[in-house]
LUMRO-786957 format. One record per atom (N, C-alpha, C, O): residue in three letters; z, y, x. Coordinates in steps of 0.02 Angstrom, whole numbers, plus 50000, padded with zeros to 5 digits. Each point is the difference from the previous one (the first is absolute). Layout:
BEGIN
ALAZYX ...
END
This chain:
BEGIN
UNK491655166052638 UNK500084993050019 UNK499444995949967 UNK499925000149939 UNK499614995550112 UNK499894997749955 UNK500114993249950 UNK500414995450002 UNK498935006349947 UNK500254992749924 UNK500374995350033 UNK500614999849992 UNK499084996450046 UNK500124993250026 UNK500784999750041 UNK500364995150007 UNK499785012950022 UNK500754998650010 UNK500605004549964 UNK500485003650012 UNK499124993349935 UNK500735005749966 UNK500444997149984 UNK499884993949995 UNK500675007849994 UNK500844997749967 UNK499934999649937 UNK500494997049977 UNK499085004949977 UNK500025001349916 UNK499894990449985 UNK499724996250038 UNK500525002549913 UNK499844993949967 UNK499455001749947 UNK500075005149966 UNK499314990050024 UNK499795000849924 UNK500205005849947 UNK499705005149984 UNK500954992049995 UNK500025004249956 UNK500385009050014 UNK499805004749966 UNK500674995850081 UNK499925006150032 UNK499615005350013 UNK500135006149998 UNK499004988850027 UNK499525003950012 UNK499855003049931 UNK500105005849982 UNK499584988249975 UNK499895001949941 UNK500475005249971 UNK499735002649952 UNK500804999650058 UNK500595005949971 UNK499645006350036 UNK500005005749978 UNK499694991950081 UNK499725007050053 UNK499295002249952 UNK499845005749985 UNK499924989950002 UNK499304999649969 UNK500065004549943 UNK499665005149999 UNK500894993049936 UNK500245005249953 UNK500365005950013 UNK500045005049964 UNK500184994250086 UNK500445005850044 UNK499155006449994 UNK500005005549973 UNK499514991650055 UNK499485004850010 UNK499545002949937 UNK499765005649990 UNK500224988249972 UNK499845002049932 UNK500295006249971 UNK499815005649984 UNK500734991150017 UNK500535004849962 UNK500085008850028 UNK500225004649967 UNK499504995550112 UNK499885007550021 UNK499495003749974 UNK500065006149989 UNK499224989349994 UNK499325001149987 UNK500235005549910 UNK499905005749979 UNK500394988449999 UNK500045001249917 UNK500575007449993 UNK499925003849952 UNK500664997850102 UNK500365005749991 UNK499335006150034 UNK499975006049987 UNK499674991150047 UNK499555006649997 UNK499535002749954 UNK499675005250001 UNK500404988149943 UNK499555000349954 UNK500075004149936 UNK499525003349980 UNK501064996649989 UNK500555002049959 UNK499925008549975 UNK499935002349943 UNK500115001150122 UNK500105006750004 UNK499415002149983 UNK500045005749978 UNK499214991450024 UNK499525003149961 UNK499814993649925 UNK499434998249987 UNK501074999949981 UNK499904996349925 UNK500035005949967 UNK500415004650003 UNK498844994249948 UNK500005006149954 UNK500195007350031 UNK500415003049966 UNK499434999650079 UNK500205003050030 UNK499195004850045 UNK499935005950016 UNK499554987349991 UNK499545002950046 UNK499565005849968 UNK499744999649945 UNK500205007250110 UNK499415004149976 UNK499374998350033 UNK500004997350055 UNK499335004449907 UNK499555001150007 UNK499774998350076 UNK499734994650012 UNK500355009450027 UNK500035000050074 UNK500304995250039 UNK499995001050061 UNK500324993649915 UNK500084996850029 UNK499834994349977 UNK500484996249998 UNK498835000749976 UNK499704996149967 UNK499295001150035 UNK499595004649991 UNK500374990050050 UNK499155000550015 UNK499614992449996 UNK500294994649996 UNK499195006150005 UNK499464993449986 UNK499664997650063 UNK499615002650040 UNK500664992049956 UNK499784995150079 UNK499384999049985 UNK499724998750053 UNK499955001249908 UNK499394996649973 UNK499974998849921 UNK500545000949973 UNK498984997449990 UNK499975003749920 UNK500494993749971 UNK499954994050012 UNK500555009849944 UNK500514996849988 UNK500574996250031 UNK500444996449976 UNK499415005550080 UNK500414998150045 UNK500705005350027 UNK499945003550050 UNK500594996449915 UNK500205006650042 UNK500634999450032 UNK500244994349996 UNK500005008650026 UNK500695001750056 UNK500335007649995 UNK499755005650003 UNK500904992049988 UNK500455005649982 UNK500435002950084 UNK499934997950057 UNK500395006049922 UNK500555002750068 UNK500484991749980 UNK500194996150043 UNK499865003649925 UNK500594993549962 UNK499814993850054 UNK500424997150035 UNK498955001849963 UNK499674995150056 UNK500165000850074 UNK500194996550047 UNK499665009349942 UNK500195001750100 UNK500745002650016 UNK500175000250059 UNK500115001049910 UNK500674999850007 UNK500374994650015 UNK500264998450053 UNK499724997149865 UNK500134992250016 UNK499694995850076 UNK500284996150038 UNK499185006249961 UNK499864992550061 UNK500185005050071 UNK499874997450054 UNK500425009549947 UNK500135003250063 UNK500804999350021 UNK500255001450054 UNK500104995849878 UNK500644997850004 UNK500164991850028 UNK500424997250035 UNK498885000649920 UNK500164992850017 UNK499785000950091 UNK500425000550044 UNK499054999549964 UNK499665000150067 UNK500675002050039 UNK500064997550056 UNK500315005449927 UNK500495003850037 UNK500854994850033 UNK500384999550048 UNK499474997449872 UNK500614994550010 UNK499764994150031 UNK500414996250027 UNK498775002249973 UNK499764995050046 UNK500105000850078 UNK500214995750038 UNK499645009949975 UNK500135002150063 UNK500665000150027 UNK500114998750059 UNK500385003049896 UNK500765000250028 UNK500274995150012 UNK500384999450048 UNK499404993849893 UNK500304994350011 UNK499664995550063 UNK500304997250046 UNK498895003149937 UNK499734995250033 UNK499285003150025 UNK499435000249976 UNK500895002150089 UNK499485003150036 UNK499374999350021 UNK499575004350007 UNK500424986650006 UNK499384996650022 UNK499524999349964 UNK499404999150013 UNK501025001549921 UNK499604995949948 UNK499255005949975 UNK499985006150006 UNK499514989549966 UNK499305002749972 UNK500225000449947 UNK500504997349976 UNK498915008249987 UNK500295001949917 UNK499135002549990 UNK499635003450035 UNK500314994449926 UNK499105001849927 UNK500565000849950 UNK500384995949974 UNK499555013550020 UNK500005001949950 UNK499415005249975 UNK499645003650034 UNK500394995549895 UNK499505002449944 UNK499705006250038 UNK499465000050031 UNK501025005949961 UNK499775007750034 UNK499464999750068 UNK499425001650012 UNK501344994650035 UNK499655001150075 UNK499724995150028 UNK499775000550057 UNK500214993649906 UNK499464994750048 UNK500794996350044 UNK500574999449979 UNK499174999250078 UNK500244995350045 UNK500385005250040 UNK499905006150000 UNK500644990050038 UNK500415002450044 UNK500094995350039 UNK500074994449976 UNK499955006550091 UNK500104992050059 UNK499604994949973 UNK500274995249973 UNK498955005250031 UNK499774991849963 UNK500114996850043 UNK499655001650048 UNK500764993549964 UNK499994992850039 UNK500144992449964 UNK500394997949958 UNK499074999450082 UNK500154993149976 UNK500464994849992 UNK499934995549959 UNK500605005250083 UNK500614996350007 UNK500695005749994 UNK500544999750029 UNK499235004649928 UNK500625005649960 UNK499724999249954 UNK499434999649979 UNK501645000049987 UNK499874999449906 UNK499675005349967 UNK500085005450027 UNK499584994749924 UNK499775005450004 UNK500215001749915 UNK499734996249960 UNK500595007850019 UNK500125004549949 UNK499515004349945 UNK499745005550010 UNK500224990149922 UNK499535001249968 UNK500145004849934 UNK500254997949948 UNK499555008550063 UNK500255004849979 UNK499785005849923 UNK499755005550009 UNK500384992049927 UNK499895006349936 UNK500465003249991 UNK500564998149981 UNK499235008150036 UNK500855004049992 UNK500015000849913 UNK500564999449975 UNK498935001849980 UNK499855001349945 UNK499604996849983 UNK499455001550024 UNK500554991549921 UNK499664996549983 UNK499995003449918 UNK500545001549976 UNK498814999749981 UNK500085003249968 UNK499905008849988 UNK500285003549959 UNK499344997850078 UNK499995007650014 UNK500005001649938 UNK500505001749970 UNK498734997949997 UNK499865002649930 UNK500314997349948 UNK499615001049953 UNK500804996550028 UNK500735000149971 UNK500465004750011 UNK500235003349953 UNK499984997650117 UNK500455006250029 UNK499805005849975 UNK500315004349969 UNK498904995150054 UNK499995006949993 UNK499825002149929 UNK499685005250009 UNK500334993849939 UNK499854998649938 UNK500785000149954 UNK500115001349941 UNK500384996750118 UNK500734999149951 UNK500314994749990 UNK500604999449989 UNK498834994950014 UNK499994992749956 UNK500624995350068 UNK499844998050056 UNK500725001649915 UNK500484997350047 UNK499724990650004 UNK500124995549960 UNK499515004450098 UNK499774993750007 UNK499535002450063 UNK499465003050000 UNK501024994350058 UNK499825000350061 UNK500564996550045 UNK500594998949985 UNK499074999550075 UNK500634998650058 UNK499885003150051 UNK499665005150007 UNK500654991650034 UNK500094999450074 UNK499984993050035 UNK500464995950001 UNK498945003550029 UNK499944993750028 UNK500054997750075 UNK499635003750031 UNK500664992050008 UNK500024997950043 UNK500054993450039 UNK500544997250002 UNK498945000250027 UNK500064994750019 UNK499894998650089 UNK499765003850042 UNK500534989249965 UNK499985000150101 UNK499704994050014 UNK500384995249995 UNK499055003550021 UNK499564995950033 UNK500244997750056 UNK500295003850039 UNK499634989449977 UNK500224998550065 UNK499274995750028 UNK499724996549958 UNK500025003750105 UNK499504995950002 UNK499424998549923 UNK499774995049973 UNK500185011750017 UNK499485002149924 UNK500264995049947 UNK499654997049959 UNK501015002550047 UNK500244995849916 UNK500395003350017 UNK500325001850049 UNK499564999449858 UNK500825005649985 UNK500654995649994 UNK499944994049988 UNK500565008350019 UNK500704997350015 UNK500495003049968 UNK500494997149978 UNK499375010750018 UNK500665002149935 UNK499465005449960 UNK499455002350015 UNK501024998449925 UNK499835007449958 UNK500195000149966 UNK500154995149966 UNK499995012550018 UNK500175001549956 UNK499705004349950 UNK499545003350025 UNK500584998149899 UNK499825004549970 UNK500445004349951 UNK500244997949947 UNK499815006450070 UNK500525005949957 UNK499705004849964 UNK499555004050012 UNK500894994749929 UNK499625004949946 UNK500905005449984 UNK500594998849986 UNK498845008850034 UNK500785004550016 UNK500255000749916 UNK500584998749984 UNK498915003549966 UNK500345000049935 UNK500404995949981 UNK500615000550000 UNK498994994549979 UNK500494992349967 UNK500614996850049 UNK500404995549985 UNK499565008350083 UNK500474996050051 UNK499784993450004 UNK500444995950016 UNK498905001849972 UNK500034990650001 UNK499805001650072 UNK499665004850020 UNK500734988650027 UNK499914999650059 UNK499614992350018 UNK500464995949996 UNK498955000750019 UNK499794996549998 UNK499964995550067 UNK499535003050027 UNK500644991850017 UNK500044999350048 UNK500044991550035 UNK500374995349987 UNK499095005550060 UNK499774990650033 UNK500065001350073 UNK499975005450030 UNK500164986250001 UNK499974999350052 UNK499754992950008 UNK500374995649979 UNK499115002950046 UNK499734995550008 UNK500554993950010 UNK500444999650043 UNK499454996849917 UNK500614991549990 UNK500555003149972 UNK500424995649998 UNK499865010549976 UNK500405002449982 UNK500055001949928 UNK500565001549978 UNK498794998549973 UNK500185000949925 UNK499795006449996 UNK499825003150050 UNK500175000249876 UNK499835005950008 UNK500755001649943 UNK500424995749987 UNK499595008049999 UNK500705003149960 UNK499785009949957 UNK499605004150022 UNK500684996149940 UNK499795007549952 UNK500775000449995 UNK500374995649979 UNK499805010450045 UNK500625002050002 UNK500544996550001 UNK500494999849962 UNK499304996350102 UNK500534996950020 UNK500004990049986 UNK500234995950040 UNK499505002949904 UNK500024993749969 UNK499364998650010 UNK499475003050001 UNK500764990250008 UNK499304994850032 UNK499655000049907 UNK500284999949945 UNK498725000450087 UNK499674999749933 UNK499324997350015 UNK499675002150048 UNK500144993849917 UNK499204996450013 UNK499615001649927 UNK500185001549943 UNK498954996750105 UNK499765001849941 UNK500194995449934 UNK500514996649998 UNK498825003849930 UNK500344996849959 UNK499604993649998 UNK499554998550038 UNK500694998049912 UNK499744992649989 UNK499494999649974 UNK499804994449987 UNK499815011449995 UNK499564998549952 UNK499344997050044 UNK499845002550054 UNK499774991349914 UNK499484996250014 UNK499385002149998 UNK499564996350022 UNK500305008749956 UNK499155002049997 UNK500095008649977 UNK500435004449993 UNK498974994750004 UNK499955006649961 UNK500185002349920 UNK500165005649979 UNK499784989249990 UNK500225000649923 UNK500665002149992 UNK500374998550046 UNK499895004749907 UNK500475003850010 UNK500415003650044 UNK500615000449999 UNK498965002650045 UNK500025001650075 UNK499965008349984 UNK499645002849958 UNK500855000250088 UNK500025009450013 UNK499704999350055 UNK500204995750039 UNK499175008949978 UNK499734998750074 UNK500015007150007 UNK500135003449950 UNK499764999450108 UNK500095007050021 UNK499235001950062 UNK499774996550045 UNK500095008049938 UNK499395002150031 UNK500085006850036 UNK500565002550007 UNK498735001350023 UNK500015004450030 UNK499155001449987 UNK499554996350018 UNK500405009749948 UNK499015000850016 UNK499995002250048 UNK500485002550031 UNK498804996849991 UNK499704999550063 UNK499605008650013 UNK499415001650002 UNK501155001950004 UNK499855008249996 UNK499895002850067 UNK500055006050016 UNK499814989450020 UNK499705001250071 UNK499664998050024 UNK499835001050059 UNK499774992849872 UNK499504996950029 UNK499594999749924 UNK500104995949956 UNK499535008450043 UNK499704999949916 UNK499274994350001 UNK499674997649953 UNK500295001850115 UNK499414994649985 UNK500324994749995 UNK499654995050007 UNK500935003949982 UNK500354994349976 UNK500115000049929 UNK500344996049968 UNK499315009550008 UNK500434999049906 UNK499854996849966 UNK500464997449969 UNK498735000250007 UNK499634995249992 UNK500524992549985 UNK500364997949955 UNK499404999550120 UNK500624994650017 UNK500584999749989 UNK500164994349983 UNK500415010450020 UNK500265000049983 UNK500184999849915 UNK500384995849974 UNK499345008449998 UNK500004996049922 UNK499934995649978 UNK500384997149962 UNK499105001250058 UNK499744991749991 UNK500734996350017 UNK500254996249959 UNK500035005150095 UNK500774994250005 UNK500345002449970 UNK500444995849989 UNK499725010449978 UNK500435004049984 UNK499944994649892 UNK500384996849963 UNK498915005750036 UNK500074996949914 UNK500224992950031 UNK500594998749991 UNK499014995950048 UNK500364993649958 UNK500674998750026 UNK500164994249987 UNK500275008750044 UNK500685000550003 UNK500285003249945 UNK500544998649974 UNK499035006250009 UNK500525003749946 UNK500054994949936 UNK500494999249964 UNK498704996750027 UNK500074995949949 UNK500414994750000 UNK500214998049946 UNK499954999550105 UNK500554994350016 UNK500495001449998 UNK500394995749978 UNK499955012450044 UNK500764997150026 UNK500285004549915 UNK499655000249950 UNK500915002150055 UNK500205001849952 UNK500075007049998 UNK500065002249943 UNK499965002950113 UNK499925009050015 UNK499814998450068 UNK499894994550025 UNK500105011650002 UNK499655003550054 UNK500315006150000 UNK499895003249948 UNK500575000250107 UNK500205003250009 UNK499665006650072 UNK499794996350045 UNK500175007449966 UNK499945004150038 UNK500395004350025 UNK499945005949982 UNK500464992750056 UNK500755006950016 UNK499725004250055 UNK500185005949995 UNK499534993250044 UNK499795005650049 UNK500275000850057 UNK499985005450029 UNK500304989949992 UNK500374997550061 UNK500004993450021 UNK500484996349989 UNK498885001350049 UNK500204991750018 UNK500394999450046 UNK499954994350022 UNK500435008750006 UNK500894997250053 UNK500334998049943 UNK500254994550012 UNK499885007549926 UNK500435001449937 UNK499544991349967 UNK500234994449993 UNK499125008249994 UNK499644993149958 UNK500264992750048 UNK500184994649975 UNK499755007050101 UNK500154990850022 UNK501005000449990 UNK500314994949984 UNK499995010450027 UNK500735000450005 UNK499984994049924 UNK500114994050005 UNK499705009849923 UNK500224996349971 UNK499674995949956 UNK500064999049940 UNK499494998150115 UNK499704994649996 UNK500454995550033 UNK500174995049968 UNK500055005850089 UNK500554996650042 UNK500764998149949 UNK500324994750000 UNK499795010449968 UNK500694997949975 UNK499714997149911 UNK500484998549966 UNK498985001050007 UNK499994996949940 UNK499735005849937 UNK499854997549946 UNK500115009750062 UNK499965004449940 UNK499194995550008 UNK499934995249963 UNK499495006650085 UNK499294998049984 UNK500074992450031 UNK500344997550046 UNK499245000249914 UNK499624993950009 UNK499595000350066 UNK500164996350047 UNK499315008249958 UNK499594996250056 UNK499645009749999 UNK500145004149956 UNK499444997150101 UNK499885006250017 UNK499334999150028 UNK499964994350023 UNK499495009049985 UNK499385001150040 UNK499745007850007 UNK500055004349957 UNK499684996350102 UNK499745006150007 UNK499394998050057 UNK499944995050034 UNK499605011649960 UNK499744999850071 UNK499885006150028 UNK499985005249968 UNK499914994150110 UNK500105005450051 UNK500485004250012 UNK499955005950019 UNK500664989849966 UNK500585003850036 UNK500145001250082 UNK499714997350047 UNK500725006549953 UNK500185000550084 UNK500534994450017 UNK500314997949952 UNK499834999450109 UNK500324995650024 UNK500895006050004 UNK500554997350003 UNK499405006149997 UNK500585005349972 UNK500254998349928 UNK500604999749987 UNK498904999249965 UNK500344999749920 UNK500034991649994 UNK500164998149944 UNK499714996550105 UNK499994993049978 UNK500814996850049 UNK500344995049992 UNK499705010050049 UNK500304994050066 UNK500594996949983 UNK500154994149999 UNK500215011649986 UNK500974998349982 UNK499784994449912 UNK500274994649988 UNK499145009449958 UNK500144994749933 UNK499824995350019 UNK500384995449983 UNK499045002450057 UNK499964995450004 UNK500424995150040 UNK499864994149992 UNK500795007850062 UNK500144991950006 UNK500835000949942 UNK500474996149996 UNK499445009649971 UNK500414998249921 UNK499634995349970 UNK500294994749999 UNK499075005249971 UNK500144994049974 UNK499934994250019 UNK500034994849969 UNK499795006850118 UNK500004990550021 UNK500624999949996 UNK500184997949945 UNK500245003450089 UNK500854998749989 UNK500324999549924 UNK500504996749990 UNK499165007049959 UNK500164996449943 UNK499784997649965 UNK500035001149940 UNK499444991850107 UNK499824993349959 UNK499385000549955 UNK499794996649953 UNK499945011150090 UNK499374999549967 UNK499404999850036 UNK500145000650060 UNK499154998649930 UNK499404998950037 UNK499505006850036 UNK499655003249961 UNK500364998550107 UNK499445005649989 UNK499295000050031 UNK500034996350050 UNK499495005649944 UNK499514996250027 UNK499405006650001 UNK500115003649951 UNK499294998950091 UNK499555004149983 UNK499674996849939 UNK500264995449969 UNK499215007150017 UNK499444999149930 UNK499654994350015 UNK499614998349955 UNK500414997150106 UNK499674995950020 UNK500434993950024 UNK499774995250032 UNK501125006049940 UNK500184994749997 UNK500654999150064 UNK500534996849999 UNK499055008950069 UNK500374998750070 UNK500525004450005 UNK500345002249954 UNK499714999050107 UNK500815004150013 UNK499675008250039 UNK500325004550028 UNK498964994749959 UNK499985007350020 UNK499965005949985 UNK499585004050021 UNK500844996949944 UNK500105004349939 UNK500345008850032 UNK500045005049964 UNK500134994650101 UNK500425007850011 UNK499375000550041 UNK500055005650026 UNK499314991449996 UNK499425000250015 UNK499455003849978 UNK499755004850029 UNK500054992349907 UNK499634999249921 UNK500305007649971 UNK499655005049987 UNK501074994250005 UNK500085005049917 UNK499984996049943 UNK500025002349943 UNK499944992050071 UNK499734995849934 UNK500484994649973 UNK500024994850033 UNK500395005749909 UNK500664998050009 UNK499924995749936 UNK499625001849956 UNK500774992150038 UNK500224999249942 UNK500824994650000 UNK500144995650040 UNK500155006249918 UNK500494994750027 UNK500504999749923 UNK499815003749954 UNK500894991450033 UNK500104999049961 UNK500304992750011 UNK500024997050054 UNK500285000449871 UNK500444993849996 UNK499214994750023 UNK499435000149977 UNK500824996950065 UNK499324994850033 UNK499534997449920 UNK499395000849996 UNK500914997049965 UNK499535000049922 UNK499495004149990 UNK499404999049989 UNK501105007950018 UNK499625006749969 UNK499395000550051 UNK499415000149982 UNK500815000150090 UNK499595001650045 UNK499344996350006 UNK499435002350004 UNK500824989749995 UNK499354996249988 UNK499464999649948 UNK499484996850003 UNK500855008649931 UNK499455000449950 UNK499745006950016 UNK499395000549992 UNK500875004150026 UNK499675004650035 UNK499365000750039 UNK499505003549991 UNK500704990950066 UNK499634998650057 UNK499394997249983 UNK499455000550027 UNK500824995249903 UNK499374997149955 UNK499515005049989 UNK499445000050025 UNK500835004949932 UNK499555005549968 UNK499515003950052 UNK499405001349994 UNK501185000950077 UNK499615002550045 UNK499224997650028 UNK499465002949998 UNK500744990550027 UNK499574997250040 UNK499454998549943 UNK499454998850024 UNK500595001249894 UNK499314997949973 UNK499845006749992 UNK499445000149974 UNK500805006250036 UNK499375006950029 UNK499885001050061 UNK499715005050021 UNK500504990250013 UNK499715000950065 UNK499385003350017 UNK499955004050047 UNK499804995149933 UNK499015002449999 UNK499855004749993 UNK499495002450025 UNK501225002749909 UNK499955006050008 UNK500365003250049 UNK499685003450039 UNK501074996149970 UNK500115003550046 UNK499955000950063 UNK500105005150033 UNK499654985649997 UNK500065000950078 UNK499655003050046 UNK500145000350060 UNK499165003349899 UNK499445002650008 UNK500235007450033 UNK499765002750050 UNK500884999949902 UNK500115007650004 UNK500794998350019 UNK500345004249970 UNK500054991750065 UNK500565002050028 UNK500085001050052 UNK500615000350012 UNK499135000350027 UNK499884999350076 UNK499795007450048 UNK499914999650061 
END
C-alpha cells in the first residue's frame, strides 16, 4: 500500500519503523563475540563488514518488503532498491559500528530512518546490548526508552562533553581535522570517541553528549540521529552551517549553544578543510 494511503497513524508507523529495527538487531546477536575469521572482510582499508552486516540488513530488507512493498530503501550493503522520487524511501545501517562489533566492544546499533519527499520523518536507533531504544517522528519529540528527552542546556562549549568520529576514510582530512579537533578539545571540557555515530547523535539527542561533529559520513549513519536531535531541541547543520549534511558527510550538531560554538570553530578552518572535503 502505498505511504500516502495507509491506515497507520504517526505513531503506529513509527512502532513499524522499530518493529524493523528490532529484526535487523535479532540478526545481529547470533554472531556477538561469536564471529570467525571468515566471516570478516574489508570493504576498503579499514573499512570492514561482517556476515553480522548482511544478515541484519537481509532481515531488515525483508520486513521492508513485507510491510511496505512500494516503498525505496538505501541500505549500507546493497545500495538502492526502487529509487523513486515520490516513494518514501528507507534509510538503512544494519550495523552501525562494525569495528567495535567486531572487536567485542559492545557499542553499536541498528539504524533506521524514512524520508518522505528527501526529509526524514521517523527513526529510529537501537542498541541490541544496552536495550536503549531511541526514537523521532517529525513534530512528534524524540523519546529513549520510552520517555520523552532533549538535548542539554548547556550554552557553549565550556564545560561541554562533545563526541566525535576520525576521519578514517578520509585521511586527507586529518590535518584539518586536528586543527578543529585541538581548539575544541581546548574549549570544551572532554572529547569522547565511541565508534558509533547512530549511538554519538542518539545521545546527543537525549542529553549524555553535548554537541557531536564528524566528517564524511554516509547518509545511512546521519538520517534517523539526526532528526533525534532536531526533535530534541537541538541544532544540525553541515560544516558550512546548511542542511546538507546526508549530502556532504559533514555533520555537526548539538544543544543550539554547543552547536553554534562549534560552527564557530569550524568555519575559522575553513581554508583548511574546504579545500580537501569535497
Amino acid at each position: 500500500m502505498p505511504f500516502h494511503e495507509s491506515p497507520d497513524t504517526p505513531e503506529t508507523f513509527l512502532n513499524q519503523v522499530e518493529e524493523v529495527a528490532r529484526a535487523g538487531a535479532g540478526a545481529i546477536m547470533p554472531f556477538w563475540r561469536t564471529l570467525e575469521p571468515h566471516e570478516i572482510t574489508e570493504k576498503s582499508r579499514n573499512d570492514l563488514v561482517t556476515a553480522a552486516d548482511h544478515a541484519a540488513e537481509a532481515a531488515i530488507l525483508t520486513e521492508i518488503e513485507r510491510r511496505f512493498p512500494d516503498h525505496a530503501v538505501l541500505a549500507e550493503e546493497s545500495g538502492w532498491t526502487r529509487r523513486e522520487d515520490d516513494c518514501p524511501t528507507w534509510i538503512v545501517d544494519p550495523l552501525d559500528g562494525t569495528t567495535n562489533f567486531v572487536h567485542g566492544i559492545p557499542q553499536f546499533a541498528v539504524s533506521v530512518g524514512v524520508a518522505v519527499a528527501e526529509r526524514v520523518e521517523y527513526g529510529v536507533i537501537f542498541d541490541p546490548v544496552k536495550g536503549d531504544v531511541f526514537r523521532a517522528g517529525r513534530g512528534m519529540g524524540t523519546t529513549w526508552n520510552g520517555k520523552p528527552c532533549g538535548v542539554t542546556p548547556r550554552a557553549g562549549l565550556e564545560g561541554a562533553l562533545v563526541a566525535t568520529g576520525f576521519p578514517f576514510k578520509a585521511h586527507e582530512l586529518l590535518d584539518p581535522y586536528l586543527a578543529i579537533f585541538r581548539e575544541v578539545f581546548l574549549r570544551c571540557k572532554a572529547i569522547r570517541r565511541p565508534g558509533a555515530a547512530a549511538l554519538d547523535l542518539a545521545y546527543t539527542a537525549c542529553g549524555l553528549f553535548d554537541g557531536f561533529f564528524e566528517f564524511r559520513l554516509s547518509p545511512w549513519d546521519l538520517a534517523a540521529g539526526s532528526l533525534l536531535v532536531e526533535e530534541a531541541g537541538g541544532s544540525v547543520s553541515d560544516m558550512d552551517g546548511g542542511g546538507d549534511y546526508l549530502a556532504t558527510g559533514n555533520m555537526l550538531c548539538g544543544a543550539p549553544g554547543v552547536h553554534r560554538e562549534l560552527l564557530e570553530v569550524v568555519r575559522g578552518k575553513r581554508d583548511l578543510w574546504r579545500p580537501v572535503s569535497d
